[in-house]
Structure formats: structure tokens, C-alpha cells
C-alpha positions as CSV (number, residue, x, y, z in Angstrom):
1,X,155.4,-11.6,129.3
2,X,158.8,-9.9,129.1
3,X,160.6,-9.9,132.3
4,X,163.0,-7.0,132.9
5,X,164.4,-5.0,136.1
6,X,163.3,-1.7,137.4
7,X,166.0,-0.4,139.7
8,X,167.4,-4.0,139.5
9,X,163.6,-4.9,140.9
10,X,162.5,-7.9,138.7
11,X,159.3,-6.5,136.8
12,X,157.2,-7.8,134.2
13,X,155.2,-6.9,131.0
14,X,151.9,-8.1,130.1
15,X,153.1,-9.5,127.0
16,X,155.9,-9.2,124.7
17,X,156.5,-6.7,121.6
18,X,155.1,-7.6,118.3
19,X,157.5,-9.4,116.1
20,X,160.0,-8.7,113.6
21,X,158.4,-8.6,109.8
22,X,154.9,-8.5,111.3
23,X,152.6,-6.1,110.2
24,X,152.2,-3.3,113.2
25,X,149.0,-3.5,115.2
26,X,147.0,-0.3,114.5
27,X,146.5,2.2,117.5
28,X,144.3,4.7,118.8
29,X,146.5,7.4,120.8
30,X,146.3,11.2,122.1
31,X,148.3,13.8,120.6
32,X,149.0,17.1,122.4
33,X,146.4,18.8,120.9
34,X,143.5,16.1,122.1
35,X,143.1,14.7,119.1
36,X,143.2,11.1,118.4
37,X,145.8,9.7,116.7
38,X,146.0,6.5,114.6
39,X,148.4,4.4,112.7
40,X,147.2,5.0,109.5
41,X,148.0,9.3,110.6
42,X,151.3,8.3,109.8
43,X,151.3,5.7,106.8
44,X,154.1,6.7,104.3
45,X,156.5,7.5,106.7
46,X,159.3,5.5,108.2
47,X,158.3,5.9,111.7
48,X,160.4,4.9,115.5
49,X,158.0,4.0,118.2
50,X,159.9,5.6,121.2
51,X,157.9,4.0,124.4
52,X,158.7,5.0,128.0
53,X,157.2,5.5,131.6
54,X,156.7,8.9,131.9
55,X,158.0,12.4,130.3
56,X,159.0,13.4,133.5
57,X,161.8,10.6,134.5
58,X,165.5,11.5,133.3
59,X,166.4,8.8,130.9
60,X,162.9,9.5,129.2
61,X,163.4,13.0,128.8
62,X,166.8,12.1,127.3
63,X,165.5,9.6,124.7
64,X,162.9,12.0,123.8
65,X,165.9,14.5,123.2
66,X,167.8,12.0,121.3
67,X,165.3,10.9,119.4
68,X,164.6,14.8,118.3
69,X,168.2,15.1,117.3
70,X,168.5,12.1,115.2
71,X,165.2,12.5,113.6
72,X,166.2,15.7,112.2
73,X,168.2,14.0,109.6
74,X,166.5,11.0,108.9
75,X,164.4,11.2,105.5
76,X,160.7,10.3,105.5
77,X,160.7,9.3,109.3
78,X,158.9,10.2,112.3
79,X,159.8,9.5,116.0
80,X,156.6,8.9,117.9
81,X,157.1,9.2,121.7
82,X,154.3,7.1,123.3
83,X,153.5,7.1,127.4
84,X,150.6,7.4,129.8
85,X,152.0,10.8,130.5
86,X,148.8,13.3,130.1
87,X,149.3,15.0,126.5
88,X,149.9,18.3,128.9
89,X,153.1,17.0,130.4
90,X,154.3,16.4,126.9
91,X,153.5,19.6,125.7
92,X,155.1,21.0,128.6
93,X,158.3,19.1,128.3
94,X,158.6,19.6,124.6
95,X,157.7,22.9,124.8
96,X,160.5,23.9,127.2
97,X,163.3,22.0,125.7
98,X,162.3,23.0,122.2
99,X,161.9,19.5,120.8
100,X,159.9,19.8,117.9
101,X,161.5,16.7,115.8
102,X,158.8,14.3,117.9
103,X,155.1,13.5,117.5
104,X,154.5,13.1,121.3
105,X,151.3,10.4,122.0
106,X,149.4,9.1,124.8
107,X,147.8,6.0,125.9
108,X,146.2,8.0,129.3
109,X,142.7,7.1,127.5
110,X,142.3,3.8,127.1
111,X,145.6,1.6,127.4
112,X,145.1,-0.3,124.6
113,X,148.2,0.5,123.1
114,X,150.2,-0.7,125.9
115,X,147.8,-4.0,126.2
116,X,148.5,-4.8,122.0
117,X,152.2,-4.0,122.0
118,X,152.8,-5.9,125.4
119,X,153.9,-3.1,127.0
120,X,152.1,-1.6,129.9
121,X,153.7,-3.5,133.3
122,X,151.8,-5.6,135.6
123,X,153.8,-5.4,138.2
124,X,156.5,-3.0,139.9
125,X,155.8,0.6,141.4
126,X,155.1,1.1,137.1
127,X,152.4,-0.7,137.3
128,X,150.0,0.5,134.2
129,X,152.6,2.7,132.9
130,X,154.5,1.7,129.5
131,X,157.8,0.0,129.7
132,X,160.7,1.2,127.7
133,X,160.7,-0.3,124.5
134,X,161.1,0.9,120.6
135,X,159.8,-0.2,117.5
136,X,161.0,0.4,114.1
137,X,158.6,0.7,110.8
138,X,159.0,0.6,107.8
139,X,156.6,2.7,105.4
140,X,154.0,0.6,105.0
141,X,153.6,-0.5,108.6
142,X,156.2,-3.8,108.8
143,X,158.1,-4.1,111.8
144,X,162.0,-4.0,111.2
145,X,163.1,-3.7,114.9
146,X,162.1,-4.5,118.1
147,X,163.9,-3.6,121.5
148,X,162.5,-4.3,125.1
149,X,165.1,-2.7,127.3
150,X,166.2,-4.8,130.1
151,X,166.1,-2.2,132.7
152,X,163.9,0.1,132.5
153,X,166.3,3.1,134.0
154,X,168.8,2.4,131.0
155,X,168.7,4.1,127.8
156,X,167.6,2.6,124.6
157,X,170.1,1.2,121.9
158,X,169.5,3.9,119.2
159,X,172.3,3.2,117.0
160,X,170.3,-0.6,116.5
161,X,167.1,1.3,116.1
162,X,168.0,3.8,113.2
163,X,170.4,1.8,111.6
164,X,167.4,-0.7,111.1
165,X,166.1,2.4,108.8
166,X,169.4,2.0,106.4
């Protein structure tokens, strides 16, 4: 279990993230469209797991927005934004702000991605909902970066997780 704050509240994770130069667990996710997603969608691309509570909380928006901007220049990457959020939200939100540098995913289904990565919180007001976290890959599915942010109402370090990709 990771434990991290929520407001300065002591929270927990039901596991920890996968670790460095591991192989990534596969995953089953919804994309905006309804359509289920997997790892292997996305094989032969560099690709940043950005991992939050919910699309509609401020410092997820703004990773999602950071993320976007970044990923514009990055060659042969992909940032996928993963939360419980219903693939309608993230439509919404994306939509709207005219992100279209993301591949938006959700765990609403099942949770298993959540459960594998160690991410979902078992305690808190967040309870069920993803903690912030991000995971680097490489192209063919090795992990070059993990980050579990201490609290979860604080932004992730991007400059750690892109420069991971040099």
C-alpha cells in the first residue's frame, strides 16, 4: 500500500505502482467513444500513464492540460489520461478546452486497472477512485518511471516524467 495525504488527510492505496524496468501489466479500459481499450492499442508508442481522481477536480484538469501541451512535441508518445471519470465527462472536458493531444480512458467498468497498478484508494472520501500517479513506457511496454504523488491535491513532477523519455 502507498500511503499519501488527501487534503493533508492520511489516505492509502491498495497497493503500490508497478516497478521500474518491469514489464507494464496489460489493461482493459474505456475510451470516449465506448470502446475498449488495451495495452497492446498502443504498442509502438512511447506512452505517459497520466492517473488522477476525477476530470472534474482543478489540478486534474490542469495535468490533463499539461500533459496535452507537452505531448505535442514529444515524438512517438502518447499521454493516456486514466480515471473512474465516465468516458462522457472526458469527452466533455476535452471537448471544451480543446485538448486533443490526450487519449482519455476509463476504469468506470471494472476497476481492474486501478486494482493491478495499485492505484484505486481504499480509504479517504476517494475511496474507489484512482490516485494521482504517472507511469512512463517505453515502446515496448517497460516501465521507465513511476511517480505516486504524495498528496493527491498537488500536481505531478512532469519534468521527471518526460525527461525519463530522453
Amino acid at each position: 500500500m502507498a500511503n499519501i495525504t488527501l487534503g493533508g488527510n492520511p489516505a492509502t492505496t491498495v497497493g503500490n505502482l508497478p516497478e521500474v524496468g518491469t514489464k507494464t501489466p496489460d489493461f482493459k479500459l474505456t475510451n470516449t467513444e465506448l470502446a475498449n481499450k488495451s495495452l497492446s492499442d498502443f504498442r509502438g508508442s512511447r506512452l505517459v500513464l497520466n492517473i488522477f481522481p476525477s476530470v472534474d477536480t482543478g489540478v486534474c484538469s490542469q495535468s490533463i492540460r499539461t500533459f496535452n501541451e507537452k505531448a505535442s512535441s514529444l515524438d512517438n508518445t502518447k499521454v493516456l489520461c486514466i480515471s473512474k471519470d465516465l468516458p462522457f465527462a472526458m469527452a466533455r472536458f476535452c471537448g471544451a478546452e480543446g485538448l486533443d493531444d490526450v487519449v482519455n480512458l476509463s476504469d468506470y467498468k471494472t476497476g481492474e486497472f486501478g486494482e493491478t497498478y495499485g492505484v484505486t484508494f481504499k480509504d479517504s472520501v476517494f475511496e474507489t477512485l484512482l490516485s494521482r500517479a504517472v507511469v512512463v513506457l517505453d515502446t515496448d511496454g517497460t516501465i521507465l518511471h513511476t511517480e505516486q504523488v504524495s498528496e493527491t491535491g498537488e500536481e505531478p513532477n512532469y519534468e521527471a516524467a518526460l525527461n525519463a523519455l530522453n
